[in-house]
N, C-alpha and C positions, 0 to 999 in steps of 0.2 A: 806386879810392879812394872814391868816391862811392858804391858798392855796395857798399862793405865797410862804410859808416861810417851805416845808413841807421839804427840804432837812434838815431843825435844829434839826430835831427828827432822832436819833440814832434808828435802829432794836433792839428790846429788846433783850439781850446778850443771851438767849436761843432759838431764833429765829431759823428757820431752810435754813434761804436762805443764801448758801456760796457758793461760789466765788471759782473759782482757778479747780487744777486735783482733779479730785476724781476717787474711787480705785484704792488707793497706792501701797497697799502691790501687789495686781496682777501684776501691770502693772510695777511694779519695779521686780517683780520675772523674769518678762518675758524680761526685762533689762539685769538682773543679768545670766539670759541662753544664752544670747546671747551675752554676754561678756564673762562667765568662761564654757567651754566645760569639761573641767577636772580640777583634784587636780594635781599641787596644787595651791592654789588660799589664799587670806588674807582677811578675814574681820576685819573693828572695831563694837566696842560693845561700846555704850555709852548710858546713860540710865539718866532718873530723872533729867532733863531738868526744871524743871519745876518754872516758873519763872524767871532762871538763864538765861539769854539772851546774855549779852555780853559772858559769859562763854561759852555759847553752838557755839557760831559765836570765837571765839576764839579756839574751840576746834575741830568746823570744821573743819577749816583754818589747824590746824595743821595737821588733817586725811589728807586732800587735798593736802598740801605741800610733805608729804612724797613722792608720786608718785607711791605706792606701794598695795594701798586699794583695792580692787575690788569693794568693797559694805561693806556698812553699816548695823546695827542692831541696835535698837533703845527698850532697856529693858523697855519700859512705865513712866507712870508720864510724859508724854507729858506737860502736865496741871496743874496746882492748882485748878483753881476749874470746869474742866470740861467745860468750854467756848468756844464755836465757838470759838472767835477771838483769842483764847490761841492757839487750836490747829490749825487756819490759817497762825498766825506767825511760830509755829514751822516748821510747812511743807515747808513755804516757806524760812523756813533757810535752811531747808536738800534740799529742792530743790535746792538753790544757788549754793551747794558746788558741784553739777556736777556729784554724785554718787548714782547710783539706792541704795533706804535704806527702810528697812520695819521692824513695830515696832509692838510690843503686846501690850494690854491696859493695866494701874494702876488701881492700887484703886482711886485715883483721876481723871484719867480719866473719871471716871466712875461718876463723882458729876452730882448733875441735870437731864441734860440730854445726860451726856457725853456719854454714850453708843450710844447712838443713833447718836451723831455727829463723833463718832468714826467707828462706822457701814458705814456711808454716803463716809467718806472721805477715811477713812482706807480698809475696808471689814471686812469679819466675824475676828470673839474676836477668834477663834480656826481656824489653820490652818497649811498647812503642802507644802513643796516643795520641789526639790533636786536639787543639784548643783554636776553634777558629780555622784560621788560615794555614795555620802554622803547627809544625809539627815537629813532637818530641821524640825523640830516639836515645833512649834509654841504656847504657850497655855496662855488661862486667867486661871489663879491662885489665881486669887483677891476675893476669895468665901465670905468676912465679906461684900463686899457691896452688894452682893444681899442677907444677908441675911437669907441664906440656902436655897433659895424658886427657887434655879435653880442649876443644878448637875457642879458645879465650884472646881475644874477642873473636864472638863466632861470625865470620863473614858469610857464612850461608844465611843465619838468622839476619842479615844487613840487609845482602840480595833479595830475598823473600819482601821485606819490609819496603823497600824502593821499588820492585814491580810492581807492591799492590798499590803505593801509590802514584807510578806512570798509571796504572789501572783506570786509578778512580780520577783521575787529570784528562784521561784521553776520553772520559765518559763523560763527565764535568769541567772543564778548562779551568783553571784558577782557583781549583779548590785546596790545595796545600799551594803556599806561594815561599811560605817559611820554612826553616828548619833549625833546630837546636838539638844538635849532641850534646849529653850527657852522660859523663864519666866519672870514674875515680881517678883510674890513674891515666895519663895521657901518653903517648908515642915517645918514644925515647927515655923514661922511664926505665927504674930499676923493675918495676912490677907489670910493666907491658912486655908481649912477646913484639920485640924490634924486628926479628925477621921475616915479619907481616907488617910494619910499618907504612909501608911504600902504599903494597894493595889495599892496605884499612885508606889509605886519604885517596884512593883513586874511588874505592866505593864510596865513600861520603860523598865524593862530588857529583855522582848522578843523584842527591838528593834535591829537592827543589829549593831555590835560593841557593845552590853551594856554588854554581857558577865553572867558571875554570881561570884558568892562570890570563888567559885574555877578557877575563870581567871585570877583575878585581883590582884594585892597585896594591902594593905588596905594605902592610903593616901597617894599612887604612881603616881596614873595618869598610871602606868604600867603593862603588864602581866606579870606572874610568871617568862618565859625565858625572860623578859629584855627589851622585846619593847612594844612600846608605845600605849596606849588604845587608840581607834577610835572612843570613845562615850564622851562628858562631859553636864554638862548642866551652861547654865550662866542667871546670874538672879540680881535685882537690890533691890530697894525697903528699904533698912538696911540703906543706904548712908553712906556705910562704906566697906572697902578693906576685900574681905576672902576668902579664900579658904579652902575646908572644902569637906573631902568625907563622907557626909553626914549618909549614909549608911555600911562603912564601906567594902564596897565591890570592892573596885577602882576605884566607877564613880566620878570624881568630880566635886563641885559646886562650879562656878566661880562667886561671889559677886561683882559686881561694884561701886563703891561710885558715888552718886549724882554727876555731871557734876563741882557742885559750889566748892567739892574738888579738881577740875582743874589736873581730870586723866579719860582715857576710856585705855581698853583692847583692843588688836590685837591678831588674832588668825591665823596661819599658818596652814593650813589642806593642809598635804600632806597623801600618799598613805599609810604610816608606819605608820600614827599617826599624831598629830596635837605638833605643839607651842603658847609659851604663852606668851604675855609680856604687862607687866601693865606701860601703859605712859601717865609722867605728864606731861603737857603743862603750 
């Protein structure tokens, strides 16, 4: 009876045997290059999914209806509590809607053994690509779940990332001209380690486009003669609408509210600068 009957028992929900694509973020990056060669190009940013299911299939539907998205970005909180089968549904919603999309992890991500299933399906927590000109930098920011017991956000993996590309700038001139950080949670945060705050926005700013406090005008998104910064960073986690030059230096930081407030951001990266528009669905 017991052998006949073994399909009735469920894999225990931190089990490791899943189903479906795994390494996302690659194999979508390498999507995303061979659909956008240059700026300018649209992403969406929707972020903190987590639970909300009709919302996020809702929200989809609307990035996909536009006809105008290149690719997605997905600010973490996949998850509630870090489950396989949390983050299989989710994947397989962003898979449905037809658009290469690659996401960073939460703090809930992170439950159990969310790391580890987000390593399997996703790839590495820290990661970086370029689309064109412009270049993404990718980070786990979530430093309260581990705890302190690992360098969250890792500012070695930062430095490494900015000299290969002074590298490839000083071999090529203008070949990253942009930058876009992306995160979960942001500096000041309950789930950021604040006592790297300071050195996280000093490394940011040898990225290309990040500028310094004499480029930028303060809570412009602009340089001094008028046009528009080619650096911002967007990040979730708050589940709440903001925008906020954190730093005071012109980079700004783009907040997204949870998916269940029924809005993601679109971002336009052209050559002169990027746009911005927050839509509710």
């Amino acid at each position: 009876m017991m052998l006949a009957s073994c399909n009735w028992f469920e894999y225990h929900p931190y089990a490791s045997k899943i189903s479906g694509t795994t390494q996302v973020n690659s194999k979508s990056i390498e999507a995303i290059r061979g659909k956008v060669a240059d700026v300018p190009f649209k992403f969406a940013f929707i972020t903190d999914t987590q639970g909300s299911y009709d919302d996020t299939r809702k929200a989809l539907d609307a990035i996909k209806a536009r006809g105008d998205i290149d690719f997605i970005i997905h600010g973490g909180d996949q998850t509630d509590f870090g489950l396989p089968k949390e983050y299989i549904w989710c994947r397989d919603m962003f898979e449905s809607a037809g658009l290469p999309f690659v996401t960073v992890i939460g703090n809930h991500d992170c439950l159990g053994n969310g790391e580890d299933t987000f390593r399997y399906i996703y790839g590495p927590v820290n990661f970086s690509f370029n689309v064109g000109p412009v270049h993404f930098l990718c980070l786990n920011t979530v430093a309260l779940e581990y705890d302190y017991s690992e360098p969250v956000p890792d500012l070695d993996f930062i430095e490494s990332d900015y000299l290969a590309l002074d590298r490839a700038n000083s071999e090529s001139p203008g070949t990253v001209t942009h930058t876009i950080a992306v995160m979960h949670s942001r500096p000041n945060d309950d789930q950021f380690n604040n006592n790297v705050a300071k050195p996280f926005n000093n490394y940011l700013m040898h990225f290309p486009g990040m500028g310094g406090e004499d480029d930028n005008v303060e809570g412009t998104g602009r340089y001094k003669d008028g046009t528009k910064a080619r650096a911002f960073c967007i990040n979730g986690h708050n589940h709440s609408q903001e925008v906020v030059d954190m730093y005071g230096n012109g980079i700004l930081y783009y907040q997204c509210p949870n998916v269940a407030k029924r809005m993601f951001f679109v971002f336009t990266v052209t050559d002169g600068g990027y746009d911005y528009e927050a839509v509710e669905f």
